[in-house]
C-alpha positions in Angstrom: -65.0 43.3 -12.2 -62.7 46.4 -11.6 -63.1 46.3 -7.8 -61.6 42.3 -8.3 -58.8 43.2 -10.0 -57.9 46.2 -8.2 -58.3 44.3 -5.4 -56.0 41.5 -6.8 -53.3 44.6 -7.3 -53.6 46.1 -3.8 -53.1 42.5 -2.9 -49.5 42.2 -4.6 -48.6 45.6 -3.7 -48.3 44.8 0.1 -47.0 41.0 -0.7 -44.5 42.9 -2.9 -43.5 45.5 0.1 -43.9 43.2 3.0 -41.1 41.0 1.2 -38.9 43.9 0.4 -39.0 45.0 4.2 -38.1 41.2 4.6 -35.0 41.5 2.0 -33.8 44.9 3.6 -32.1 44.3 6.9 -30.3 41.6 4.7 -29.2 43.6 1.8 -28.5 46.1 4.6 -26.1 44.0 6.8 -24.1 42.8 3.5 -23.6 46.1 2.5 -22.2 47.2 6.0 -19.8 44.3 6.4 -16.2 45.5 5.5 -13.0 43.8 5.2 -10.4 45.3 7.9 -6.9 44.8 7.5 -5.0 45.5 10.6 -1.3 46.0 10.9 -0.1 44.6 14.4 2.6 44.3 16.3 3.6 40.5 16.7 3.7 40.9 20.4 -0.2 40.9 20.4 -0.3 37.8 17.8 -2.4 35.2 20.0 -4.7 37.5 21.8 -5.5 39.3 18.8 -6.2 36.0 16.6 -8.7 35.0 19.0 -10.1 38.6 19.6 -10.9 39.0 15.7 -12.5 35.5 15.5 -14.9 36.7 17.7 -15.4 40.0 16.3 -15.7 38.4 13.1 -18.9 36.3 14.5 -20.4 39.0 16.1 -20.6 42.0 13.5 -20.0 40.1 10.4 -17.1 42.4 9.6 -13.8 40.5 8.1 -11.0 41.2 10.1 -7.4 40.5 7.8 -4.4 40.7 10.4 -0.7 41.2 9.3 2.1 41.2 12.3 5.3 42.3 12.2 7.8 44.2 14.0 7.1 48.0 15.1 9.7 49.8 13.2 8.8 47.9 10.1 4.8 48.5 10.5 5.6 52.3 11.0 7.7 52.2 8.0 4.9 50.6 6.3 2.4 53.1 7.2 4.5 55.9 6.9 5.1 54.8 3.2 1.1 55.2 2.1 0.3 51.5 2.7 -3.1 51.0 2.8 -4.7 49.6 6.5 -7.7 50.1 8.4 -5.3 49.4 11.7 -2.5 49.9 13.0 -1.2 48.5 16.5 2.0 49.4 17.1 3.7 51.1 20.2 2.4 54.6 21.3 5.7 56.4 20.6 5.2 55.2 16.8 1.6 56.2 16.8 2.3 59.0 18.3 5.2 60.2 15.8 2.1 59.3 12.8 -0.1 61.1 13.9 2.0 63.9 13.4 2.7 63.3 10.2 -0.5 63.0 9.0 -0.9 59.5 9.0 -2.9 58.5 11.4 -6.5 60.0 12.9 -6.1 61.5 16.2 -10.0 60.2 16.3 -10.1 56.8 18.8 -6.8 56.1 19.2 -6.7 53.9 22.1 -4.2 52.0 24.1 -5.1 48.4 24.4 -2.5 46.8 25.9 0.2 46.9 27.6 3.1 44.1 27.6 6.4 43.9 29.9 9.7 42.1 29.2 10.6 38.5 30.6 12.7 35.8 30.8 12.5 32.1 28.9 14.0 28.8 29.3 13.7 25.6 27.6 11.1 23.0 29.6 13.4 20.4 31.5 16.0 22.9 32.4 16.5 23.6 36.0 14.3 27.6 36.8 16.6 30.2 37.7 15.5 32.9 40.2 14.9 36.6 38.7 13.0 37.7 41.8 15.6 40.7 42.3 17.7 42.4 40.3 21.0 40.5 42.2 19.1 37.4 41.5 18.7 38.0 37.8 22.5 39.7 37.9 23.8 36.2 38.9 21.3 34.4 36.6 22.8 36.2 33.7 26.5 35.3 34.7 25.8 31.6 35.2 23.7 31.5 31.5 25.9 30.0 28.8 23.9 32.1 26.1 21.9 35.0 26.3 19.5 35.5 23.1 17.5 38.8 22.6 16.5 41.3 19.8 17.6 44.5 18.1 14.2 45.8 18.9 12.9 47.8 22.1 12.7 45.0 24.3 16.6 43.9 23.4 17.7 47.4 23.3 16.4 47.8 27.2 17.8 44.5 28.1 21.1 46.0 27.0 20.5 48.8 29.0 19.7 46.3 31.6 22.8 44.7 31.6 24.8 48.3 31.8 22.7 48.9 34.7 23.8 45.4 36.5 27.8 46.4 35.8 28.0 42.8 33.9 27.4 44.4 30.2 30.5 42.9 29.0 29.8 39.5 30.1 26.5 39.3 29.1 27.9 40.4 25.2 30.4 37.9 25.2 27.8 34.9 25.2 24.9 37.4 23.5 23.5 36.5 19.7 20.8 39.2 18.7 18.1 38.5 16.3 15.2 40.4 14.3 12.3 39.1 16.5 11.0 37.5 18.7 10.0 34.6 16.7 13.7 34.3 16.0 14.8 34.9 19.4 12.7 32.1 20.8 13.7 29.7 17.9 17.1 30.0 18.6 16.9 29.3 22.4 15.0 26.1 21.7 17.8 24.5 19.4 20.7 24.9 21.9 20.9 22.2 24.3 22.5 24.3 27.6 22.1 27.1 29.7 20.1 29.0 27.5 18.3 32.3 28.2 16.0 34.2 25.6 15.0 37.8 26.4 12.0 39.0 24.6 7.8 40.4 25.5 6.3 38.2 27.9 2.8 37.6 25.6 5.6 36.0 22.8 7.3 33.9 25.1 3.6 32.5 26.2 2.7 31.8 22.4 5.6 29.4 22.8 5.1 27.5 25.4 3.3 24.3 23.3 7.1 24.4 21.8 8.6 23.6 24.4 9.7 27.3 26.0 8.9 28.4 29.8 8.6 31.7 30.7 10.7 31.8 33.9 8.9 35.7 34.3 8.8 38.6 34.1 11.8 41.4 34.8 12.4 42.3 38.6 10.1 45.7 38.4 13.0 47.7 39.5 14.8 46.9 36.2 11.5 46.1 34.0 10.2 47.8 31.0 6.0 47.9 29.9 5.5 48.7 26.8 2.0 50.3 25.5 0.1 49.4 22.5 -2.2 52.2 21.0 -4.8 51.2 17.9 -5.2 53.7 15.5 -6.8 53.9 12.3 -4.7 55.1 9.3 -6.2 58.5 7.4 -6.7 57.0 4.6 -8.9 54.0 5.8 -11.4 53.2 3.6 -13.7 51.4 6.1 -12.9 54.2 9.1 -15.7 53.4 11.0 -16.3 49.6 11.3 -12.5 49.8 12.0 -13.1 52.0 15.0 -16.4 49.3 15.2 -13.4 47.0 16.0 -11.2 49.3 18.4 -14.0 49.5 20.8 -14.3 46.1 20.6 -11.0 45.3 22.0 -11.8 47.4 24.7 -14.9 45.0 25.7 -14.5 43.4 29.2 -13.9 40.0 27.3 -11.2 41.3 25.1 -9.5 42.8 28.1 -10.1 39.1 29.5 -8.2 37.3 26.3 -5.1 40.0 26.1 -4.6 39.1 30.1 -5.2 35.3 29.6 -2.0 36.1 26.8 0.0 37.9 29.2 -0.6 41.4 28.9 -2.3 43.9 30.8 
């Protein structure tokens, strides 16, 4: 009789630990998947949408992504906001990490994006294949639209550089982004040129916007974008999970497929 029922309690010992090692690798993953929240740049908007999708499906990890403009996101950071990420341009990064704000661990440059040139569809393609070209292009646009950020600052510098920086000001409106930038150009009905990142100008083309291309490279500008997580991350490492990630031959494959390098 005591052999049966010890038996009977060996029995439901291992059915007891054979379904606990079942339950483990489950409790296990759910405790490992963290929400990420990633402060981007808005340059990397499309790329980076799709890139966390599949991220998401692969490690289980949530990926939360906020874009805005660099200055503002290193202001934001800067400040004690509370990311896992930050993408922003490696000047920025670089000036956080010396204050403390961001970890010199993993930082990584994942893309890099150059400045172009958009038209509406339907309106006749100018040529911007040298700087002369582009010179002329400018001085027969009826509007020139850019940004107060890096990429309208250069075109300013840009337009110095051509000896027609008093022209191009005449017919010039400058806006906060990109976004804006873009807008604008596709409710004016002329000559209409928008200056802005080339990966920004792509995410409108369903609108109705054509990237004519990219700056002649003797007057273009690339700018790099470094990810870096924030010192006081609380999910550090699946955040640096998702850095290496973007560096995957199929990441590399979507930022390119956006326009960036």
């Amino acid at each position: 009789m005591f052999s049966m029922v010890a038996e009977r309690l060996r029995n439901i010992l291992v059915a007891c630990v054979a379904i606990a090692g079942l339950a483990m690798p489950l409790l296990s993953g759910a405790a490992y998947a963290a929400d990420i929240a990633v402060l981007s740049d808005g340059a990397l908007r499309s790329a980076l949408t799709e890139i966390a999708e599949r991220f998401r499906r692969e490690s289980e990890h949530k990926i939360h992504l906020t874009f805005g403009a660099g200055p503002a996101l290193k202001g934001r950071i800067a400040a004690g906001e509370a990311a896992e990420i930050l993408i922003t341009r490696a000047p920025d990064t670089e000036d956080l990490t010396k204050q403390g704000k961001l970890s010199a661990e993993g930082q990584v440059a994942v893309a890099r994006v150059g400045i172009g040139l958009a038209i509406r569809e339907g309106v006749p393609v100018p040529d911007i294949a040298t700087p002369e070209a582009l010179k002329d292009t400018l001085l027969r646009a009826e509007s020139v639209v850019y940004t107060n950020l890096s990429s309208g600052s250069h075109f300013v510098k840009v337009a110095e550089r051509l000896g027609i920086a008093e022209d191009v000001k005449s017919k010039s409106t400058q806006l906060p982004n990109g976004g804006a930038v873009f807008d604008e150009v596709l409710k004016r009905n002329g000559r209409d040129i928008g200056i802005g990142p080339i990966t920004q100008i792509m995410d409108y083309e369903s609108k109705g916007l054509r990237l004519v291309g990219p700056l002649p490279a003797p007057v273009q500008s690339v700018t790099t974008f470094t990810a870096a997580v924030p010192t006081s991350a609380k999910a550090a490492e699946a955040a640096r999970e998702f850095i290496r990630f973007l560096q995957k031959p199929e990441s590399k494959a979507i930022f390119a497929a956006a326009g960036a390098s």
